[in-house]
C-alpha positions as CSV (number, residue, x, y, z in Angstrom):
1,X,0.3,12.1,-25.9
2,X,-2.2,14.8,-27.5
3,X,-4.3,14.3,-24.7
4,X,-1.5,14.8,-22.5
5,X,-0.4,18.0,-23.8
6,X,-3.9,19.5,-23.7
7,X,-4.3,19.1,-19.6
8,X,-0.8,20.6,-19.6
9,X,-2.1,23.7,-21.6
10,X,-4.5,24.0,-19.2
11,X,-2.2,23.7,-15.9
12,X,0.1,25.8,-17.4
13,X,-3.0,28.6,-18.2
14,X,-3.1,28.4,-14.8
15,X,0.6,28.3,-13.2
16,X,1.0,31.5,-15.5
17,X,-1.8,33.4,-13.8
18,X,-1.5,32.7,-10.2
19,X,2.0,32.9,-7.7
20,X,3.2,30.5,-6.0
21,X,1.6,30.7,-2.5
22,X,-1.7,32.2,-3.4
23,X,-4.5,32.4,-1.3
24,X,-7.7,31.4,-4.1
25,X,-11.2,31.6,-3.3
26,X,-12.5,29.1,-5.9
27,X,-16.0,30.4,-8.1
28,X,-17.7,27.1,-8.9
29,X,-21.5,26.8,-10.0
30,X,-20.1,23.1,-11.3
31,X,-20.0,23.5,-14.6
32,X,-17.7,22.0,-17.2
33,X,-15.8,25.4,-17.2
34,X,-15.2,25.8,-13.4
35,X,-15.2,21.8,-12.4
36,X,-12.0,22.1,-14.9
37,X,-10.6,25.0,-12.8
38,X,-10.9,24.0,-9.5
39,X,-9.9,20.3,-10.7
40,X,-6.7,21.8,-12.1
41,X,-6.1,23.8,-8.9
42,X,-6.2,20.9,-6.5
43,X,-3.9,18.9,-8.7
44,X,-1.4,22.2,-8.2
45,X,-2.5,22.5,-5.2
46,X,1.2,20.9,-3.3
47,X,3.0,21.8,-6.0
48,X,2.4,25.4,-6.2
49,X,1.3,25.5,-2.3
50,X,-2.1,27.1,-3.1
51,X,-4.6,27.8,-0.2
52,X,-7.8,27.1,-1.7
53,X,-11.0,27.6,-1.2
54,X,-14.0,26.5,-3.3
55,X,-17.0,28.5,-3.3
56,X,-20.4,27.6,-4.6
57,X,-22.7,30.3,-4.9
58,X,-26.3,29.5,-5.1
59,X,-28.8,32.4,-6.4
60,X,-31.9,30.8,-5.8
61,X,-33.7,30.8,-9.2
62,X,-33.9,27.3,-10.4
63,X,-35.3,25.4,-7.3
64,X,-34.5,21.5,-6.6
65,X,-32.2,22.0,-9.7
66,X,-29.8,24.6,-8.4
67,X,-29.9,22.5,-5.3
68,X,-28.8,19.4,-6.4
69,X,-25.8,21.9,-8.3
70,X,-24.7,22.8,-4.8
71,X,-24.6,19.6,-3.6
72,X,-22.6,18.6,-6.4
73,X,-19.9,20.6,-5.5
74,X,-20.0,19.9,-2.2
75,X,-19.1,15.9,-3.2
76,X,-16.8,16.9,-5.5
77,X,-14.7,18.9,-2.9
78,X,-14.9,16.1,-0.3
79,X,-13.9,13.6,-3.0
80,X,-10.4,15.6,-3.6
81,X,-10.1,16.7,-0.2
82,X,-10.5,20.3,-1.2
83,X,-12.0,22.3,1.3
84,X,-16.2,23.9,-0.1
85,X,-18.6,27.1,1.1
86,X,-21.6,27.1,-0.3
87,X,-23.6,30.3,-0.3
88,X,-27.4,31.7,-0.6
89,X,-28.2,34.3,-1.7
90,X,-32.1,35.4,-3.4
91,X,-31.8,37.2,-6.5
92,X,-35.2,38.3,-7.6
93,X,-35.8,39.4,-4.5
94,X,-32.7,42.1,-5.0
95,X,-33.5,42.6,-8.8
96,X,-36.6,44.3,-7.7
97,X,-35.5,46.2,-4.8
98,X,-32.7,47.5,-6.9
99,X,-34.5,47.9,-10.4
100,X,-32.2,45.5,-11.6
101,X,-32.5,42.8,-14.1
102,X,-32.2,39.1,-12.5
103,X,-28.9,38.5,-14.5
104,X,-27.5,41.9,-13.5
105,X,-29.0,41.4,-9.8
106,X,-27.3,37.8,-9.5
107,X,-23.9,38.9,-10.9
108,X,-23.8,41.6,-7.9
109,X,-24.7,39.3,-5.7
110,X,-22.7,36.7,-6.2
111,X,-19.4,38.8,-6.7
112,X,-20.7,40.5,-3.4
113,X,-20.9,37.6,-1.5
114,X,-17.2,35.9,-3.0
115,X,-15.5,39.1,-1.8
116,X,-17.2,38.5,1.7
117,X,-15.7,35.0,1.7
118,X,-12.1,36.4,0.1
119,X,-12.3,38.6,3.2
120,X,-13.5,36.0,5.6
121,X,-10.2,33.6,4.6
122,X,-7.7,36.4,4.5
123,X,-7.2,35.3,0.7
124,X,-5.7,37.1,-2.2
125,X,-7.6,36.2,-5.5
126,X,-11.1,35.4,-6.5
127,X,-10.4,32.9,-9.6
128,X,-13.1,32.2,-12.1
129,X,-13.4,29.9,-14.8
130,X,-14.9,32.9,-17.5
131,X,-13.2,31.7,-21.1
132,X,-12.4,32.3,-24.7
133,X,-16.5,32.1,-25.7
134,X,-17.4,34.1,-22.8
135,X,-15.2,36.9,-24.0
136,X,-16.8,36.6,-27.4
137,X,-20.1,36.8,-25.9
138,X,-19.5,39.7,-23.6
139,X,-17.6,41.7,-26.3
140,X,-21.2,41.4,-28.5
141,X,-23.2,42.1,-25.6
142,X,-21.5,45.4,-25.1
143,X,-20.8,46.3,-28.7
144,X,-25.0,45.8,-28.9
145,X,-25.2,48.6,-25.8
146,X,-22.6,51.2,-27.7
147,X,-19.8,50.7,-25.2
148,X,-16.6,52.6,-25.7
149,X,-13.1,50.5,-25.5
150,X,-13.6,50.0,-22.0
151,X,-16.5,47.7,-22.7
152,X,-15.1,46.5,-25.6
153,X,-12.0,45.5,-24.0
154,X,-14.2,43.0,-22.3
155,X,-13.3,41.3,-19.0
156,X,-9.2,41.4,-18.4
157,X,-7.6,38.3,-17.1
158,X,-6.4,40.5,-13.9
159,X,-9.1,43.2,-12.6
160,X,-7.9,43.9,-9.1
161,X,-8.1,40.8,-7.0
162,X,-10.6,38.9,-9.8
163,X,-8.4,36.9,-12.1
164,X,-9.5,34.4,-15.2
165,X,-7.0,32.1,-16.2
166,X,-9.0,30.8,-19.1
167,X,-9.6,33.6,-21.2
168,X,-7.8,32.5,-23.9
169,X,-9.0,28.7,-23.7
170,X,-12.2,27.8,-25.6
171,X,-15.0,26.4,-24.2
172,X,-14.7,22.9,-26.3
173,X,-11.6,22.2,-24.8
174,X,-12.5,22.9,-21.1
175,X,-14.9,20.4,-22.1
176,X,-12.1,18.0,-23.3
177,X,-9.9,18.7,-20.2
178,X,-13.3,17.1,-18.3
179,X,-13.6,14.2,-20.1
180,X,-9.7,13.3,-20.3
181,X,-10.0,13.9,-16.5
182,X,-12.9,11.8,-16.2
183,X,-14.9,14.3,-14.5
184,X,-18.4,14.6,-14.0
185,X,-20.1,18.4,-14.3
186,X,-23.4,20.0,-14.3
187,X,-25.3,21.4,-17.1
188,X,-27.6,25.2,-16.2
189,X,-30.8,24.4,-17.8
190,X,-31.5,28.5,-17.9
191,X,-28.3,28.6,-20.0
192,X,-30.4,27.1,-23.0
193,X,-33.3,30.1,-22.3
194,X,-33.4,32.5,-25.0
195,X,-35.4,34.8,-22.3
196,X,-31.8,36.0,-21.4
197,X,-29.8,38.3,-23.8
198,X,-26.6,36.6,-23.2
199,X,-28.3,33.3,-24.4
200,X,-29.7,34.9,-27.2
201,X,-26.1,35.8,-28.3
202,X,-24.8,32.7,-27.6
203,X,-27.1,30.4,-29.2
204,X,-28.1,32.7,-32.2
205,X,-26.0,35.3,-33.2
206,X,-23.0,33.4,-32.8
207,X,-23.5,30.2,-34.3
208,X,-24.4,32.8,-37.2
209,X,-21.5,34.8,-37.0
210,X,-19.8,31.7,-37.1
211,X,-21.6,29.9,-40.2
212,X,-21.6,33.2,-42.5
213,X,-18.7,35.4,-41.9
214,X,-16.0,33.8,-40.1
215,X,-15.7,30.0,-38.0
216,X,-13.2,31.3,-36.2
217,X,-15.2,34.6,-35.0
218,X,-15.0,33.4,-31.1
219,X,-11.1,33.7,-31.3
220,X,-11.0,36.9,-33.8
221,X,-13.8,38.7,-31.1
222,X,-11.5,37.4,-28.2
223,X,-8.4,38.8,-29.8
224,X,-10.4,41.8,-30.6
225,X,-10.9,42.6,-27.0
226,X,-7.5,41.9,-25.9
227,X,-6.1,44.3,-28.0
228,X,-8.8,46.8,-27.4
229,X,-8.2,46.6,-24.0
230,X,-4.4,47.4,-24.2
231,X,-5.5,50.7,-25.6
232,X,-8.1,51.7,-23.4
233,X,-5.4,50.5,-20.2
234,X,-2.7,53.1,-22.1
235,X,-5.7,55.9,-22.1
236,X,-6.6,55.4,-18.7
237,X,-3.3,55.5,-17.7
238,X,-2.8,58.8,-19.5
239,X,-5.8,60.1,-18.4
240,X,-4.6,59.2,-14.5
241,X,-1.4,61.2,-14.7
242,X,-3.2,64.0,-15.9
243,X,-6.0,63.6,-13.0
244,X,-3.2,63.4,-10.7
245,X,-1.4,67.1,-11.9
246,X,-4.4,68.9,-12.9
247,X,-7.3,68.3,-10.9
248,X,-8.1,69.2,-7.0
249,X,-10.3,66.7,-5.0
250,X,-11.3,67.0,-1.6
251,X,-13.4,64.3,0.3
252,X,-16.9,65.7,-1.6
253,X,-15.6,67.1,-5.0
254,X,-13.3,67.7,-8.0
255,X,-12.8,70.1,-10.0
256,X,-10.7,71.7,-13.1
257,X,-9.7,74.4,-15.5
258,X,-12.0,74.2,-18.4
259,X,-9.7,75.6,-20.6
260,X,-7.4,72.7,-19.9
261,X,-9.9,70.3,-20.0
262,X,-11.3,71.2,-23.3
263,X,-7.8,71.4,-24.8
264,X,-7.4,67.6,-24.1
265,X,-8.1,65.0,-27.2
266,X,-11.9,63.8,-26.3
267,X,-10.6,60.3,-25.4
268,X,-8.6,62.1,-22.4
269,X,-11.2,64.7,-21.9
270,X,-14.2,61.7,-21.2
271,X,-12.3,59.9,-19.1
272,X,-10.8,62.5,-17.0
273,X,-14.8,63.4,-16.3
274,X,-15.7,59.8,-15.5
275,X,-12.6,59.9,-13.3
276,X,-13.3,62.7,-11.8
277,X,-17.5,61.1,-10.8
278,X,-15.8,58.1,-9.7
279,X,-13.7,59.8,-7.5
280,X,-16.9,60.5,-5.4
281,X,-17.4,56.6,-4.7
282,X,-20.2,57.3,-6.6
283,X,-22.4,53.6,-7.3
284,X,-22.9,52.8,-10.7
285,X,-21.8,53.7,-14.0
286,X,-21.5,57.7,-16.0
287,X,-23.0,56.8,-19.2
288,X,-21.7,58.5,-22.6
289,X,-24.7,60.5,-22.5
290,X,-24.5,61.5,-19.3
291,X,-20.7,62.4,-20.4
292,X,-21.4,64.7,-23.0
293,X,-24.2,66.3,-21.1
294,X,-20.9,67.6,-18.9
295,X,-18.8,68.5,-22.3
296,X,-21.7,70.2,-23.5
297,X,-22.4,72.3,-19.8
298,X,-18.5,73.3,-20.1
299,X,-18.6,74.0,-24.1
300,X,-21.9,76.3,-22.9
301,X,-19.9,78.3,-20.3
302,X,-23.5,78.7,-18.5
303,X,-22.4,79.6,-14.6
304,X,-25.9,79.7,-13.6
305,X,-26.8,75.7,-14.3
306,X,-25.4,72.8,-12.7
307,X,-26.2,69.2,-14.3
308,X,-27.5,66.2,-11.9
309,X,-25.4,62.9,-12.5
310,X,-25.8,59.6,-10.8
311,X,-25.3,58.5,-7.5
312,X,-26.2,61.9,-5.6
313,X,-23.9,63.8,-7.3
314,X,-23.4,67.0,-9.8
315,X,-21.6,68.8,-12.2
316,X,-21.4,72.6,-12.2
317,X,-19.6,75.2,-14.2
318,X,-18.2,78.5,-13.3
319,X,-15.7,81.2,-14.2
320,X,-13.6,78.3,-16.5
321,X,-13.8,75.8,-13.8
322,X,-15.2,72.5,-13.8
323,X,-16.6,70.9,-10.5
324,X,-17.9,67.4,-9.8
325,X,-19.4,67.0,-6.3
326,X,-21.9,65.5,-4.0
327,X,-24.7,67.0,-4.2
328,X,-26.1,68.0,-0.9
329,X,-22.4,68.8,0.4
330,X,-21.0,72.2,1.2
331,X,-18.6,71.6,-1.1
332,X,-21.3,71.2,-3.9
333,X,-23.2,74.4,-2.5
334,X,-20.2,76.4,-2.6
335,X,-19.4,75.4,-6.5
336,X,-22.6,77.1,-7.8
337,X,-21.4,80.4,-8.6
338,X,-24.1,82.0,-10.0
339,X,-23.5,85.2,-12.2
340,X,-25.6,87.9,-13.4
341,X,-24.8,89.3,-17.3
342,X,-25.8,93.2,-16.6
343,X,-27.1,93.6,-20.4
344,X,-29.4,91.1,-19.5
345,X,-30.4,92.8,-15.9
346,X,-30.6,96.1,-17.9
347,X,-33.3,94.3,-20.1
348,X,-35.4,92.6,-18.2
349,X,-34.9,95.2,-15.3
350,X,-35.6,92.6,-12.6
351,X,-33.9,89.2,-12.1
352,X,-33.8,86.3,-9.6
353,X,-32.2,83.7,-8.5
354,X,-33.1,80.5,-6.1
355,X,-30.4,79.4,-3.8
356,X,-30.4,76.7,-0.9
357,X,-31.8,78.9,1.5
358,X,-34.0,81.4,-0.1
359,X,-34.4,83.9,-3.3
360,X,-32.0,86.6,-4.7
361,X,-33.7,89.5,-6.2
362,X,-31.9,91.8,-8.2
363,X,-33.5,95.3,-9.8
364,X,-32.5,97.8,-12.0
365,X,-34.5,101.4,-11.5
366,X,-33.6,105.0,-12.5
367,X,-33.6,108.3,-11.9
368,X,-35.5,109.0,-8.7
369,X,-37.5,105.8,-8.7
370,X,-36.2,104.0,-5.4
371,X,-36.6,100.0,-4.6
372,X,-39.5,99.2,-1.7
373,X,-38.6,97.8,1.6
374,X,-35.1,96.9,2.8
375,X,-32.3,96.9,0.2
376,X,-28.6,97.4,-0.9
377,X,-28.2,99.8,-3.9
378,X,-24.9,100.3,-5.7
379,X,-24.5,102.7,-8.4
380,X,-25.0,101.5,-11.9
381,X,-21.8,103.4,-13.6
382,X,-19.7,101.6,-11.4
383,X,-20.4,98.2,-13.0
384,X,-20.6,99.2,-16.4
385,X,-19.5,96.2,-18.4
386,X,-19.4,94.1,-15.4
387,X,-20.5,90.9,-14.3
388,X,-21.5,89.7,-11.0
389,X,-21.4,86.8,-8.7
390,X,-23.2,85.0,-6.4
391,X,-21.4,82.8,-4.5
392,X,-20.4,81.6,-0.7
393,X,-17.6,83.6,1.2
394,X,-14.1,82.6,1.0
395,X,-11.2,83.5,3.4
396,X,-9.8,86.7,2.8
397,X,-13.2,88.6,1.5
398,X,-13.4,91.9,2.9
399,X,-16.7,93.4,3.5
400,X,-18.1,96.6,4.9
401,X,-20.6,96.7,7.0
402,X,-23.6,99.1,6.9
403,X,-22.6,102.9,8.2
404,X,-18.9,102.0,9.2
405,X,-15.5,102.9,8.0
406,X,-13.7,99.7,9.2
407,X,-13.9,96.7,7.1
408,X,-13.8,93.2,8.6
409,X,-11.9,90.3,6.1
410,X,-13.6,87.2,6.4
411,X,-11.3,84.1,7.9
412,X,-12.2,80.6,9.2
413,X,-12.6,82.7,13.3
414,X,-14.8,84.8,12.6
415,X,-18.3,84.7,12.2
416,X,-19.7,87.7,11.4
417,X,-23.7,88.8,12.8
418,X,-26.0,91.4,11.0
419,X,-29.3,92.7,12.8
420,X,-32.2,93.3,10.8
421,X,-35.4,93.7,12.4
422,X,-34.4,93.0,15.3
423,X,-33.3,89.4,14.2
424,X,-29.8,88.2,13.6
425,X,-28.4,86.7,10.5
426,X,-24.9,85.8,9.6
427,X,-22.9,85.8,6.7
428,X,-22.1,81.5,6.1
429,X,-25.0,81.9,3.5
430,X,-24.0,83.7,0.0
431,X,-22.4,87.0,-0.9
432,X,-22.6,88.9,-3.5
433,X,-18.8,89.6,-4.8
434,X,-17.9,92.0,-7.1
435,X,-14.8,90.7,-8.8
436,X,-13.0,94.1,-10.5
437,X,-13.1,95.7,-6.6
438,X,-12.8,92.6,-4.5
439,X,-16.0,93.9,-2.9
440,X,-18.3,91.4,-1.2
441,X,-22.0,92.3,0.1
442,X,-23.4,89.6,2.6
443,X,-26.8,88.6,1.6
444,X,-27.9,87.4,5.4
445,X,-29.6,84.3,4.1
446,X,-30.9,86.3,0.8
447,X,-33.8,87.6,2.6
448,X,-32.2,91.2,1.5
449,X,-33.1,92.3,-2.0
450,X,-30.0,93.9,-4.1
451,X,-31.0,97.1,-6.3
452,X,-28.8,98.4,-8.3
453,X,-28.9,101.7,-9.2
454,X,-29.0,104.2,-12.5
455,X,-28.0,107.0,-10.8
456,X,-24.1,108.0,-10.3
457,X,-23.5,108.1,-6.7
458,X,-20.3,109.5,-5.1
């Protein structure tokens, strides 16, 4: 009877998890743990009218051994008619192309190569046999790292199309569930190498946990992430309404009002930021240092700096706005506003700057000292207490060109052409602007130096 009721528990871990009608790709490296799964899936198989799948990834570490795991699975599929893919895949060779450690590099891999097949079969789910211990396990691995509740939530029992029936069954009796089933498994000799973190955690700090402070520490971690991760599901959700009403994305950036963001509790204020990177497709993961780097770039109010992040991308402040972008993009160009403080430029009496395509100069003379060579001046009186800004055109600036009356107002059909030398420049590279008078001076590519002037000119 007990033993009964425990291979129901298990079928019914199952049944709860996954529809009727579901399309399963099958993880199996024939272990206890997923011999149990796919075992209780083909026995549900009619009853539940499951399209299955069982998938055997191989990683190519562990030589005649993983082999003879493959084949395994292979027999065990054609003994209960269940239909088997085996995959290859060469994991050390991807750890070190992608600076990767082997674990990290086989977990891509593998998950890589399961969607492929989830594609390939048209299916719904990828199921895996992760469980109570593994949650335990994962938990202290990311605690060790300084993960935030998102780590700490661990993995969740539905992440997209990935779902893991078992994470509330224990280890021991996926085991039991094997040998009331009378089923044969395989046992990863790397699983006992203390080489590997995980193991390490598993073997030492565990079984210590266990013996010292609590034997029931594998279900008190497990329930620890499961409520951890309701929290950190509510923030993210929080934090996605307010991405969705207060921030602007286009197909290469983000951005924000500082204000707003900073107003924001710090668990909001993170995520919205990480949201905001990930937006990008960006590969990878924003750490919390890289994180704060951003809060601290906003808190500085520094329009002059923009902060490198991961994956190609950066973060740049200006005038209270926040903007995450790809790098090399227009969109990313067009963020850095740089401005000039005129105390500063009154100090030091010369200033530059280095944009994308050259070097902006800016000088401050008096009296009937004049700049050399080729240069704008406008007068100093008139900017008294002033700031200015370097920055790309936008529709609607209005500029006047040298000797004329007529201004032309920059929009999308126009491209405006300025002869210098005897060569022509045009005005897509950055303008000076002068906010208080919504007066923009081209800077043709900033080969033109900008002086500005002591004197009071009419």
């Amino acid at each position: 009877m007990k033993e009964h009721r425990q291979i129901t528990e298990i079928l019914d871990q199952v049944e709860e998890h996954l529809p009727v009608g579901s399309k399963i790709i099958v993880a199996c490296s024939g272990g206890a743990d997923s011999i149990a799964l796919a075992d209780a899936l083909l026995l549900l198989q009619e009853k539940r009218k499951y399209q299955l799948v069982v998938c055997h990834v191989e990683h190519g570490l562990r030589g005649s051994e993983a082999l003879a795991d493959a084949d395994f699975v292979v027999e065990f599929c054609r003994m209960l008619k269940g239909a088997c893919e085996v995959l290859r895949v060469d994991a050390k060779k991807f750890a070190a192309e992608s600076k990767l450690s082997v674990e990290d590099a086989a977990r891509k891999l593998r998950y890589t190569v399961l969607f492929e097949i989830l594609s390939k079969h048209k299916s719904e789910y990828i199921v895996t046999a992760h469980h109570r211990d593994d949650q335990a396990e994962t938990l202290l691995l990311h605690l060790l790292r300084g993960s935030g509740a998102e780590g700490l939530g661990g993995m969740r029992c539905h992440n997209n199309s990935i779902v893991r029936p078992f994470l509330q069954v224990s280890r021991r009796m996926l085991e039991a569930y094997c040998a009331m089933r009378s089923l044969d498994y395989r046992t990863d000799s790397s699983n006992m190498d203390l080489y590997y973190t995980r193991n390490k955690v598993r073997h030492i700090l565990l079984p210590l946990l266990e013996r010292e402070f609590n034997p029931n520490i594998k279900q008190a971690l497990a329930q620890t992430a499961t409520l951890t991760a309701e929290d950190a599901d509510c923030l993210n959700e929080l934090a996605e309404e307010k991405f969705l009403q207060y921030v602007l994305q286009d197909d290469h950036s983000c951005s924000c009002d500082t204000a707003w963001l900073l107003s924001l509790p710090a668990a909001l204020c993170s995520r919205i930021i990480r949201m905001m990177w990930k937006k990008l497709g960006a590969a990878g993961l924003l750490t919390f240092q890289q994180t704060q780097q951003v809060i601290g770039l906003v808190h500085k109010g520094s329009s002059n700096k923009r902060l490198m992040l991961p994956g190609g991308t950066c973060a740049v402040y200006s005038y209270g706005k926040l903007t995450v972008a790809a790098a090399e993009t227009p969109s990313a160009i067009a963020a850095q506003n740089y401005v000039f403080d005129l105390a500063e430029l009154q100090k030091a009496g010369r200033l530059q700057v280095e944009l994308p395509n050259g070097i902006l100069s800016l000088g401050y003379f008096k009296g009937s000292a004049s700049p050399l060579g080729h240069a704008a001046i406008y007068p100093w009186h008139l900017l008294q207490d002033r700031q200015l800004e370097v920055r790309q055109r936008q529709d609607g600036d209005i500029f006047f060109p040298f000797l004329s009356r007529n201004f032309i107002k920059f929009c999308h059909n126009i491209q405006i052409l300025y002869y210098h030398n005897n060569t022509m420049y045009t005005t897509r590279a950055f303008i000076l602007y002068f906010p208080f008078q919504s007066l923009c001076i081209p800077l043709m590519y900033c080969k033109i130096p900008l002086w500005i002037d002591h004197a009071t000119l009419s």
